[in-house]
C-alpha positions as CSV (number, residue, x, y, z in Angstrom):
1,X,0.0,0.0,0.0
2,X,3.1,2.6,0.0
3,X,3.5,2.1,-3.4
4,X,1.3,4.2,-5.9
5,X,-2.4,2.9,-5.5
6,X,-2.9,1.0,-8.7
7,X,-6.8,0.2,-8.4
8,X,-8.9,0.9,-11.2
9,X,-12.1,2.8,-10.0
10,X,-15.1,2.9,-11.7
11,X,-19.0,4.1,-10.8
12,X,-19.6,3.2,-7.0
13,X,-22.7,0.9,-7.8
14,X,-20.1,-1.4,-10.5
15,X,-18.5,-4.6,-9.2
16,X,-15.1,-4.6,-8.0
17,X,-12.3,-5.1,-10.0
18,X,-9.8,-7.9,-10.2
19,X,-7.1,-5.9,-8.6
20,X,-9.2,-4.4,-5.7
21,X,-10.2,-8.4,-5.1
22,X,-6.8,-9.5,-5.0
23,X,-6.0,-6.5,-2.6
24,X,-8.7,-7.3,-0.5
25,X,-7.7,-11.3,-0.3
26,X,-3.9,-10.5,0.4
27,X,-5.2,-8.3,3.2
28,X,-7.9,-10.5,4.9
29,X,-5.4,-13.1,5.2
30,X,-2.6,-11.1,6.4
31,X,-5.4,-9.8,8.8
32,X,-6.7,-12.9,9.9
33,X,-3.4,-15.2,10.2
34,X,-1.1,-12.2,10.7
35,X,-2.8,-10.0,14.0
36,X,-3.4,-13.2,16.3
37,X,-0.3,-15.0,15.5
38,X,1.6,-12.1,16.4
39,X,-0.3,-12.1,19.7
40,X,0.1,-15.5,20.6
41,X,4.1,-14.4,19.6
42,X,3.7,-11.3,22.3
43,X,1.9,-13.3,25.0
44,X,4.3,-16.7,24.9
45,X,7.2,-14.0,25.4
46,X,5.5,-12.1,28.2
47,X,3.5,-14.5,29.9
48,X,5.3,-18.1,28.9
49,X,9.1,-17.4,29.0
50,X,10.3,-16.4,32.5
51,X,14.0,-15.8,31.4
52,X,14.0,-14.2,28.2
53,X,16.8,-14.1,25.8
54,X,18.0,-11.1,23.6
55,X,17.0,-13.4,20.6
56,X,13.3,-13.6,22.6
57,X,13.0,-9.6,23.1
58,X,14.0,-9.1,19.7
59,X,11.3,-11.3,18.0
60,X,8.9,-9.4,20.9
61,X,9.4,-6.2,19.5
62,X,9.2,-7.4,15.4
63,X,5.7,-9.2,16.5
64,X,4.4,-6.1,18.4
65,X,5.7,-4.4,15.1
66,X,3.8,-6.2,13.0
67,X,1.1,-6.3,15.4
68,X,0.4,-2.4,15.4
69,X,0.8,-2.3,11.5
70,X,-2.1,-4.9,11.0
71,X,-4.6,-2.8,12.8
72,X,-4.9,-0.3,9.9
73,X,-5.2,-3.6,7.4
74,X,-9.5,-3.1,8.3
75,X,-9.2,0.8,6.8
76,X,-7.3,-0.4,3.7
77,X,-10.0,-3.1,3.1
78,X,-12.8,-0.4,3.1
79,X,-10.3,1.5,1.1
80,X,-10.6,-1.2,-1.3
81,X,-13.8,-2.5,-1.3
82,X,-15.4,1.1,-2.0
83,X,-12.8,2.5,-4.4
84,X,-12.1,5.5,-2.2
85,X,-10.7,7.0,0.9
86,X,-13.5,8.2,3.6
87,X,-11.3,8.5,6.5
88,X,-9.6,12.2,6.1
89,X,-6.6,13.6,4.9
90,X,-4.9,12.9,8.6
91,X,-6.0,9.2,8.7
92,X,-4.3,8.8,5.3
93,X,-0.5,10.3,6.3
94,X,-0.9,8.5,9.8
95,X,-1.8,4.9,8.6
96,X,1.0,5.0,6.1
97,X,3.3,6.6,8.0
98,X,2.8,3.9,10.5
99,X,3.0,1.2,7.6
100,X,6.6,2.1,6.8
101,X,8.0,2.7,10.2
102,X,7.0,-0.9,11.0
103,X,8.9,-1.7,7.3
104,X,11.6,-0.2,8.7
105,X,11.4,-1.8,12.4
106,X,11.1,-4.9,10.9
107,X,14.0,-5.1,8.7
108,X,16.6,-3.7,11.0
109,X,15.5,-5.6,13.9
110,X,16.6,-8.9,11.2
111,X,19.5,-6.6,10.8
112,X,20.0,-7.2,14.4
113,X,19.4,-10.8,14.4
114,X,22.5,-11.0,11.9
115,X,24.8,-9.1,14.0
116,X,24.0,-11.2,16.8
117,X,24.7,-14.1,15.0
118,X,27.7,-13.3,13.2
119,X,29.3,-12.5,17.0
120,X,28.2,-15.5,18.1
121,X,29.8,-17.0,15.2
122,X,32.9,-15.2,14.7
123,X,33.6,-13.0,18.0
124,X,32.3,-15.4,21.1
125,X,33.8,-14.0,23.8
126,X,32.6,-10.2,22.7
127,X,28.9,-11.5,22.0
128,X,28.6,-12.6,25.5
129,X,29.7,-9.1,26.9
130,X,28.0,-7.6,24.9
131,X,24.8,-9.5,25.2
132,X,22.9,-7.9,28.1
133,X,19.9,-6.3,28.5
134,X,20.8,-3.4,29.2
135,X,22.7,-2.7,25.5
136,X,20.1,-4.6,23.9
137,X,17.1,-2.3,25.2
138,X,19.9,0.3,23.9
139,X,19.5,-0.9,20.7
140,X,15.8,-1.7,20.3
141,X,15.2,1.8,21.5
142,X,17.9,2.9,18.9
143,X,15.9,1.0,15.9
144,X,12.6,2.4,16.8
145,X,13.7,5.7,16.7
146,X,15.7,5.4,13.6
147,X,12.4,4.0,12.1
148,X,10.3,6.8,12.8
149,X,12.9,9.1,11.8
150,X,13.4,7.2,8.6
151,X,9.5,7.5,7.8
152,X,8.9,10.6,8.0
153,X,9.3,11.8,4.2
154,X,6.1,9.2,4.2
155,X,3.3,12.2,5.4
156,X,4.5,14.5,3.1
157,X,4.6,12.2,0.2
158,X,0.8,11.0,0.6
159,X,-2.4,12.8,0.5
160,X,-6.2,12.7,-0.1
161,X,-7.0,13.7,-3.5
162,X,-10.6,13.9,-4.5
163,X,-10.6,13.2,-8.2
164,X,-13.8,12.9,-10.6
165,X,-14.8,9.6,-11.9
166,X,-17.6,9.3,-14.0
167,X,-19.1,12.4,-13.1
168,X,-18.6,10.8,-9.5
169,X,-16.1,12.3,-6.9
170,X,-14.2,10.2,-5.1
171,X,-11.1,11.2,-2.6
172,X,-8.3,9.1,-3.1
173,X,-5.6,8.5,-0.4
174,X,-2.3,8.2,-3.0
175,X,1.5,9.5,-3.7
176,X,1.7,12.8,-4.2
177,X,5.0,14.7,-5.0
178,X,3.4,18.4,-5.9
179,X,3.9,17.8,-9.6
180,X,7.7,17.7,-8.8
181,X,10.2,14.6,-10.5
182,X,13.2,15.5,-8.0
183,X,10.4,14.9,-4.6
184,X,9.3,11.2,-6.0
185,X,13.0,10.3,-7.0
186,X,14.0,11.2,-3.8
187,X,11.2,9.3,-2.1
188,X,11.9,6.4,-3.5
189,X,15.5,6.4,-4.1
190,X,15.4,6.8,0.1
191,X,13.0,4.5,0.5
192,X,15.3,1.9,-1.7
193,X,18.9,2.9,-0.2
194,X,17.5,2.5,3.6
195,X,15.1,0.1,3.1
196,X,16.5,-2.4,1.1
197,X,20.7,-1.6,-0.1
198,X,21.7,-0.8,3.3
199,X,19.7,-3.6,5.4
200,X,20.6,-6.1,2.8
201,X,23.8,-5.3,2.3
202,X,24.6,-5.7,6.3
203,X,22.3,-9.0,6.5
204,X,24.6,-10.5,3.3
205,X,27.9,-9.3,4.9
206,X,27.1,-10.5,8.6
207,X,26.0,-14.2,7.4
208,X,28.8,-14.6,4.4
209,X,31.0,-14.6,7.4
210,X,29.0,-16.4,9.4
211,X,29.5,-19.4,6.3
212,X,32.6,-18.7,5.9
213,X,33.5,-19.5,9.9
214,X,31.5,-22.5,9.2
215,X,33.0,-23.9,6.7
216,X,36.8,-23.3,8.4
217,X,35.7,-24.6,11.3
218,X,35.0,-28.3,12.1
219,X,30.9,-28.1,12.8
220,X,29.6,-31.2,12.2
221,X,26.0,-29.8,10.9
222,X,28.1,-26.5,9.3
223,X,25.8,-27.9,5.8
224,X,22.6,-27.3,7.2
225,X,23.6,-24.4,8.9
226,X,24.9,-22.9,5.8
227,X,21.5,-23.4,4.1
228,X,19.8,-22.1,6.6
229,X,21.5,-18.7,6.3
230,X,20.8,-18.6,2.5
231,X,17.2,-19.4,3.2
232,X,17.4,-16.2,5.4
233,X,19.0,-14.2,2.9
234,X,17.1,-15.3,0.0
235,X,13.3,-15.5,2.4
236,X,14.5,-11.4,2.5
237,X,15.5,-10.9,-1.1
238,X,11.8,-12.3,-2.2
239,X,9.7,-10.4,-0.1
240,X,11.1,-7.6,0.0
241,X,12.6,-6.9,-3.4
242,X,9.2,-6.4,-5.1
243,X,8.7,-3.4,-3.2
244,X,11.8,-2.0,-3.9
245,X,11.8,-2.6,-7.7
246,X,8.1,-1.3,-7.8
247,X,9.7,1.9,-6.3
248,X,13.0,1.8,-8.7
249,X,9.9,1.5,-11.7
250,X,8.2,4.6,-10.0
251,X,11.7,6.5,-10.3
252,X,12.6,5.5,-14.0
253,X,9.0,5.6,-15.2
């Protein structure tokens, strides 16, 4: 949904259209499977595990991230399922700002995970210094504000526009760069650079030398581990390089 809106609205009394459907389907589920496994996620943590781990708080604050996001999914589905925006110019930069600080959340709390690993791989003895709660709340509270400080070209680069359809007008909550090719290339070239080239570029870095230890060193099950890794790598690549390339289209087009 950060990405320009690419619905086709017609009258308010036609069917809804393939793409709108297929929006609405991707939500639901995300909705439905996403928000209560993420609580269970929250609850096991806080209410299951009596000692928890830095690996444990970190997947705690990427549930409660994802969480928070999904609570907006019910206005993008009436977004959807009526062809227009109904909820005000403020609900529009709010819901989307939100959206991208939990992109960002998410992906440098994995950036996280891979630093953690790659000292427990290759630096043992400084992991377990530095593993404590204290430098790890550090941290979490170092991401979350980097997040929101990351999102906040978002507002400015979203608005409700009421457009006529059909003789019919509808507001529309979409991109909107104030007619100006510099303001979208420099959305989405930052969007790109600190949401994808930077993260991935640490998360590739941290594991390659987490393989490479692995393979030097006599693990017995340094094969499976290995694969593991690339499934993390690649799991990345795939869901998050469609958003990317979307934006690097919006740039070029």
């Amino acid at each position: 949904m950060n990405n320009t809106t690419t619905i086709l609205f017609q009258q308010p009394s036609s069917p809804i259209n393939i793409s709108a459907r297929i929006g609405i389907a991707i939500l639901t589920l995300a909705f439905v499977l996403g928000f209560p496994g993420n609580i269970f996620v929250i609850w096991s943590v806080l209410c299951r595990v009596k000692k928890r781990s830095v690996t444990c708080l970190l997947v705690l604050n990427l549930a409660a991230a994802d969480a928070f996001v999904l609570l907006s999914a019910p206005l993008f589905l009436r977004y959807l399922a009526e062809r227009a925006w109904e909820f005000g110019s403020a609900a529009c930069k709010l819901v989307h700002y939100l959206s991208n600080v939990n992109m960002y959340v998410s992906i440098y709390l994995i950036c996280l995970m891979s630093m953690d690993r790659w000292l427990a791989v290759t630096r043992p003895f400084v992991s377990q210094r530095m593993r404590t709660k204290r430098s790890l709340l550090f941290l979490l509270l170092a991401v979350w504000m980097l997040a929101f400080i990351l999102s906040l070209p978002m507002p400015f680069y979203r608005s409700n526009i009421k457009i006529m359809k059909n003789n019919v007008s509808v507001q529309l909550c979409m991109p909107y760069h104030w007619g100006s090719v510099g303001h979208r290339v420099f959305q989405y070239l930052f969007e790109t650079t600190f949401g994808c080239l930077v993260p991935f570029s640490l998360i590739s870095t941290c594991y390659s030398s987490v393989i490479c230890r692995l393979q030097s060193a006599k693990f017995q099950r340094r094969g499976q581990s290995s694969r593991l890794i690339l499934l993390i790598i690649a799991a990345f690549a795939i869901f998050w390089l469609p958003y990317h390339i979307v934006n690097i289209i919006e740039v070029i087009a």
